[in-house]
Structures are given as structure tokens and as C-alpha cells.
DRENBAKE-909553 format. One record per residue (C-alpha): residue in three letters; x, y, z. Coordinates in steps of 0.05 Angstrom, whole numbers, plus 5000, padded with zeros to 4 digits. Layout:
N
  aa east north   up
 ala    X     Y    Z
...
***
This chain:
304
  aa east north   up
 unk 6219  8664 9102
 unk 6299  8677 9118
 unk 6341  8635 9076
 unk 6413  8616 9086
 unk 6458  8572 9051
 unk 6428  8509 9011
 unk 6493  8463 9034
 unk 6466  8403 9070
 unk 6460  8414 9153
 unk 6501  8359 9194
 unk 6497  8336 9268
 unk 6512  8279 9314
 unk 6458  8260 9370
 unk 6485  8216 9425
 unk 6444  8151 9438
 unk 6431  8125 9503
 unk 6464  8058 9526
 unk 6428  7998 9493
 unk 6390  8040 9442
 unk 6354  7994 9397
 unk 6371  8019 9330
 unk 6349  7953 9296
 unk 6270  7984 9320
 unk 6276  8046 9280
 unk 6311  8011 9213
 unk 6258  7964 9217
 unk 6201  8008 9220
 unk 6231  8041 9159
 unk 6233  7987 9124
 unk 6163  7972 9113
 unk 6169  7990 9040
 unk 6207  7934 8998
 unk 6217  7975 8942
 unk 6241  8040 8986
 unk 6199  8088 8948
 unk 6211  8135 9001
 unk 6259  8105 9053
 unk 6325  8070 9047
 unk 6341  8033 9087
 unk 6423  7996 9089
 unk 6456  7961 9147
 unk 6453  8016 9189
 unk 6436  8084 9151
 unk 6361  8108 9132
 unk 6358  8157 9079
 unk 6284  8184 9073
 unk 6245  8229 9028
 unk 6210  8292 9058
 unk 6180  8364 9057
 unk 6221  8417 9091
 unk 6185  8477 9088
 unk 6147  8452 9026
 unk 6205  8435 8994
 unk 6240  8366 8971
 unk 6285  8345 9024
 unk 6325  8274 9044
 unk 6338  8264 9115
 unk 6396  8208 9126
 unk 6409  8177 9183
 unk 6468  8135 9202
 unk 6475  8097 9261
 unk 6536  8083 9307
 unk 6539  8054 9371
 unk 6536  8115 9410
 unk 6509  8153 9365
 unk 6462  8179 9298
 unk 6504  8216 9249
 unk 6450  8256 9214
 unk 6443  8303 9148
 unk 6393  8342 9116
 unk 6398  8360 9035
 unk 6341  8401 9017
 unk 6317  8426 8932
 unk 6337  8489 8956
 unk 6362  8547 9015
 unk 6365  8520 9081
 unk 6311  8557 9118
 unk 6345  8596 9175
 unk 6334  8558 9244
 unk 6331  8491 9202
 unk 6395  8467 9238
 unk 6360  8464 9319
 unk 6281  8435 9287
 unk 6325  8376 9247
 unk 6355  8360 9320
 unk 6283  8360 9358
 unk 6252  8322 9303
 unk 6311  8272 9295
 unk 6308  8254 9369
 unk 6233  8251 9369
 unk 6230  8196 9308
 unk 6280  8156 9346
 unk 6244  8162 9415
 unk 6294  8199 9453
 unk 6235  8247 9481
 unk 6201  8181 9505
 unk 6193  8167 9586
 unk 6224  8092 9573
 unk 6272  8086 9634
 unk 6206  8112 9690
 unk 6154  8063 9653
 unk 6210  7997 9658
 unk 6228  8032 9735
 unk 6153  8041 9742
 unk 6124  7965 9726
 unk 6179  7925 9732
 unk 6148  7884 9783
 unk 6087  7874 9742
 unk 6066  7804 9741
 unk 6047  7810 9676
 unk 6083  7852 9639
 unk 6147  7856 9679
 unk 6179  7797 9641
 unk 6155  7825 9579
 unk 6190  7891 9593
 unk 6256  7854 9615
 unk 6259  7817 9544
 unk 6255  7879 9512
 unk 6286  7932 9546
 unk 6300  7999 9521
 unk 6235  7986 9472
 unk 6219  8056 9443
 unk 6159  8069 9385
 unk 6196  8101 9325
 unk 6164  8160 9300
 unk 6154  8185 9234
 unk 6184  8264 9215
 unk 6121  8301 9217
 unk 6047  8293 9261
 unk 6012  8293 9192
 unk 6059  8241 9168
 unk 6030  8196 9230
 unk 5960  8218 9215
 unk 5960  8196 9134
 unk 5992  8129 9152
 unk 5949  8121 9204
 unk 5881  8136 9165
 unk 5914  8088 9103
 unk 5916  8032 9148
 unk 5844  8030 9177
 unk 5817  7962 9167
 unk 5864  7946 9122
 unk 5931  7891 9133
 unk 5993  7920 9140
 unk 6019  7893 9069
 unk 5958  7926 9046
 unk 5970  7979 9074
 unk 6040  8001 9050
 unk 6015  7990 8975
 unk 5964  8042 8979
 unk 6023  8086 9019
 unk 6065  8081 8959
 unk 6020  8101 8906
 unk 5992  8155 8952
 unk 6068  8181 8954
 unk 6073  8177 8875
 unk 6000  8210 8869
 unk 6023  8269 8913
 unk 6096  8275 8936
 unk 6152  8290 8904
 unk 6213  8264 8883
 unk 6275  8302 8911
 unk 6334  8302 8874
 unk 6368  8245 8906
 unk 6315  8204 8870
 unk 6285  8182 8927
 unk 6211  8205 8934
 unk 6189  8254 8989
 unk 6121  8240 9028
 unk 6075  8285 9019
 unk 6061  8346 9068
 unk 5989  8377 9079
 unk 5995  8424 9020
 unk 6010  8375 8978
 unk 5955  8331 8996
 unk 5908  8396 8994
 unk 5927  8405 8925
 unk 5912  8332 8901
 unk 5850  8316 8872
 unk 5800  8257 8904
 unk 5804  8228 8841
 unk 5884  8215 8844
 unk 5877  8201 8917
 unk 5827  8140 8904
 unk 5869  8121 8839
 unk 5924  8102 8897
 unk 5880  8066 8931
 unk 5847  8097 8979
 unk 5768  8093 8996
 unk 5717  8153 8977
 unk 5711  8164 9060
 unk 5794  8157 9069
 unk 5806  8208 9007
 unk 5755  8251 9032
 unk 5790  8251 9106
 unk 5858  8266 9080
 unk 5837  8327 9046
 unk 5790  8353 9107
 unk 5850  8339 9148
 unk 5905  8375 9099
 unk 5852  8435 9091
 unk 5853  8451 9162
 unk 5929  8442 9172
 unk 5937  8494 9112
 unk 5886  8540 9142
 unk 5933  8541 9208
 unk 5873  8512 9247
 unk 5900  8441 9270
 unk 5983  8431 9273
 unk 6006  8369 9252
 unk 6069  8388 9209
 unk 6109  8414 9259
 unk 6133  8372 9319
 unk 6152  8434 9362
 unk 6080  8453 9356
 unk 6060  8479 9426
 unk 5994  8456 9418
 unk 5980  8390 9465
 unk 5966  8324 9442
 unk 5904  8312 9473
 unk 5876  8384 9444
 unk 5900  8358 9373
 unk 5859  8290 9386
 unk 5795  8331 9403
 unk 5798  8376 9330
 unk 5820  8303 9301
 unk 5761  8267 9332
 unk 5717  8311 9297
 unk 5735  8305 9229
 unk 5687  8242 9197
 unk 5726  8179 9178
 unk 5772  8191 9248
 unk 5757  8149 9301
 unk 5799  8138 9368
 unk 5848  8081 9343
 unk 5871  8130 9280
 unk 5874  8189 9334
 unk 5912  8151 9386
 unk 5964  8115 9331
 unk 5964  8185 9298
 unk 5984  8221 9358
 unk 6036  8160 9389
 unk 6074  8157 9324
 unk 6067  8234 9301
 unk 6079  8270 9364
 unk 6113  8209 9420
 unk 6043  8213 9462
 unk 6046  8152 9507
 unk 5985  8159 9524
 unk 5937  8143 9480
 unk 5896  8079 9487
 unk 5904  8027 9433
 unk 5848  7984 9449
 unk 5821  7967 9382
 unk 5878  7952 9346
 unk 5866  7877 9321
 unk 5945  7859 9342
 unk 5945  7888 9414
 unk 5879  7853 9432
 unk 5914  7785 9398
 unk 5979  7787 9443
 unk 5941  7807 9502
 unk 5901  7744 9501
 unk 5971  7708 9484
 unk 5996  7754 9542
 unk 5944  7738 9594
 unk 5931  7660 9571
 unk 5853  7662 9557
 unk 5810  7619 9515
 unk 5782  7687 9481
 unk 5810  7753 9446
 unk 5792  7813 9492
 unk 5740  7846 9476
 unk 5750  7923 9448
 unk 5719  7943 9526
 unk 5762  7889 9551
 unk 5824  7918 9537
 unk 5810  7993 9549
 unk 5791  7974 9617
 unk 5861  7930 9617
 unk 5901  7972 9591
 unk 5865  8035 9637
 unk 5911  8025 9693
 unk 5985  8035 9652
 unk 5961  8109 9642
 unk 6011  8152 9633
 unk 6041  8102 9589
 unk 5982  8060 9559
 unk 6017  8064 9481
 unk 6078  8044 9514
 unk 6055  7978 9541
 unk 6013  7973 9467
 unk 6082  7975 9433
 unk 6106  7927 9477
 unk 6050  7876 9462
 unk 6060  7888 9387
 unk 6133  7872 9403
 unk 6117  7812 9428
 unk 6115  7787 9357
 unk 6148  7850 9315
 unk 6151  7928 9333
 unk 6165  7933 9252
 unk 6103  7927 9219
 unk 6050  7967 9254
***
């Protein structure tokens, strides 16, 4: 690996008219006691692995643009300074076909006004695929609330803490190296542990990329080696893939708050059934996770 200089890369990223910044501090926020994230006004500071190594990524918001830095426990990895720039605009959802989907069903009778009241709605992304995946697999069947607890203490039993203080989620490696029995000490089930280390096995081997988000490899090609790993079903492979890797595409039937606001959404007596809201949702394809985010934001695009 070609090292350079350890100082701390720098760059501005121009926002588009009417970005919703408030979306991505939100989602950020999730953790109360900002184990990993910061989150102030208008800056995020977040713990991370940059090439296995204890990094914070900050980001500070203006109202044209995201001034952002990287420090990282170490040299700066040559070629760090143009993947911080793709992965900064991918967790904001600058890669993200927002301005076709609102062209696209504006006239919907549905979902047009929904679309109108929140224009410009993007899904934040986390930094890295495998990120998506471990948040996404922490939060089967389980609240939200919930679900950030067990986060935390799975950062504590294997991250990191960079020098900042904050602590740094943890990569594939990391996980790799952690035992089942500090995994489920955090909080996580026998099948969940079990998952996360099949998962961080294979992403160590160089068989399934989910650390990098330039990967070449295609989203639905990732979902296929994901769907075959027990204790991943589609709604942890379509959440993985829409906040890991911005794939608007995936089809978020059987999450418990899309089929609620859909039957808020459409006025019936009954929640949709699982088969009832694939088949709804069937039609929006390209953009199926698009028009899921905008039934979560019907409530709150913050939690989920």
C-alpha cells in the first residue's frame, strides 16, 4: 500500500438547490450518546475504518455546500483524496436519480402530493456497503431504539476508538476477528452473530465487496451472494443494498413502517399485506426504495 502524508485531506462538494441537509444530520443522529457520530447544528463528525485504520470523517454543512475532512491514526493512503469525494457524495445522496423519479410521478394520484411535500427527499447512506449490511442485520425484528443499543455495544465489542475519541464502526476485519461470544455479549442473537461473521469472512476472503463503494460489482449480483448467506432474507438485502450502495431499487415490502404508511397512504381499513405491497410497490421500479423512503418520510426519514 503507497502511503503519503498523514495530514488530514480537505474538500468542498457543492449541494444541489434545496438539499435537505436536516435528512442526513438526522439519520446520524440516531445515537443519543454519539458513540460514533456527532452530530452539532450543522457538522457530523463520525468514527470509521480507512483502510483498516481509525479514521473521523467530518462533515460541515453550508448552504451550498459540505465542507468535508478526513483525519486518519496514520499515512493517508495514496488515492484517499478522490474515494473520500465518491463516498461523501454517495452518503448524502448526490448519486441518487431524485429529480427523474419527482419528473417521473409527479402526476401520481397517490404519491404525487406526497412527493411535492417533500421534495428533494434523498436516503442518506452510511460510509461503507458493510456498514449498511451490519445495521441492517442488527435491526431485524427488532424496534429502532432497540436497535441502536445493540449498535453501540457492537461498536465498543469490535471498533475502535480513533484518536479524536470518538469510536470508529467496525469494518469486516474487525468483525472477522471478534469472537461470537463478544458479539452476543452486545446483544446480538446466536443466528445474527453467526451472520455477521459469515458475512465479514467472505468480505476478507475478497469474495463479496461490501467495503468499498466504488466496487464495480452490481448491486443486484451483491444481493444474490447476500441472499445466500442464512439469517439474510430480502428486507436485510434490499435495506443493505439502498443504504450501503444508493440502489433504488430494491423492494421494501416487509418493512413493518412502509406497510403502516401505505395503508395511512392509501386510506384502507387493513395494513397491506407483505404480497400486498410488493405487488404495490411493483410498478415504481426503477425507484421502488425511493417511494419506500418517501412513505417512511411520511412520519420521519430519521429513524429507519
Amino acid at each position: 500500500m503507497n502511503l503519503s502524508d498523514p495530514s488530514p485531506i480537505r474538500t468542498t462538494i457543492p449541494l444541489p438547490a434545496g438539499f435537505r441537509a436536516n435528512d442526513v444530520l438526522a439519520f446520524h443522529r440516531r445515537d443519543s450518546e454519539q458513540l460514533a457520530e456527532q452530530v452539532t447544528e450543522q457538522r457530523i463528525r463520525k468514527g470509521l475504518f480507512w483502510d483498516g485504520v481509525p479514521a473521523c470523517l467530518t462533515l460541515v454543512f453550508a448552504s451550498a455546500s459540505a465542507a468535508v475532512e478526513l483525519a486518519v491514526d496514520g499515512p493517508m493512503p495514496q488515492g484517499s483524496s478522490a474515494r473520500l469525494e465518491q463516498m461523501v457524495r454517495r452518503m448524502l445522496g448526490l448519486t441518487q436519480p431524485v429529480e427523474a423519479f419527482e419528473v417521473a410521478l409527479a402526476d401520481h394520484p397517490q404519491l404525487g402530493p406526497v412527493i411535492a411535500r417533500n421534495r428533494g427527499l434523498r436516503v442518506p447512506q452510511t460510509a461503507t456497503p458493510f456498514e449498511a449490511l451490519t445495521w441492517a442485520v442488527t435491526g431485524q425484528q427488532i424496534s429502532v431504539s432497540a436497535a441502536v443499543s445493540v449498535r453501540r455495544r457492537f461498536i465498543l465489542a469490535a471498533g475502535a476508538a480513533h484518536s479524536s475519541g470518538l469510536w470508529c464502526v467496525p469494518d469486516a476485519r474487525r468483525v472477522a476477528q471478534t469472537g461470537a461470544a463478544a458479539l452476543q455479549g452486545a446483544g446480538l442473537s446466536r443466528t445474527k452473530a453467526a451472520t455477521l461473521r459469515a458475512v465479514s469472512e467472505e468480505v476478507v476472503a475478497g469474495r463479496l465487496a461490501l467495503e468499498d463503494p466504488l466496487a464495480d460489482t452490481s448491486a443486484e449480483a451483491i444481493g444474490e451472494q447476500l441472499n445466500a448467506v442464512k439469517g439474510i432474507g430480502p428486507w436485510t438485502v434490499s435495506y443493505a443494498l439502498m443504504r450501503g450502495f444508493g440502489w433504488m431499487d430494491g423492494s421494501l415490502h416487509g418493512d413493518v413502517a412502509v406497510r403502516r404508511n401505505l395503508q395511512a397512504l392509501l386510506e384502507t381499513p387493513e395494513k397491506p399485506t407483505e404480497a400486498e405491497t410488493r405487488a404495490w410497490l411493483e410498478p415504481f421500479s426503477p425507484w421502488r426504495a425511493l417511494v419506500a423512503a418517501h412513505l417512511w418520510g411520511l412520519q420521519s426519514t430519521a429513524g429507519y
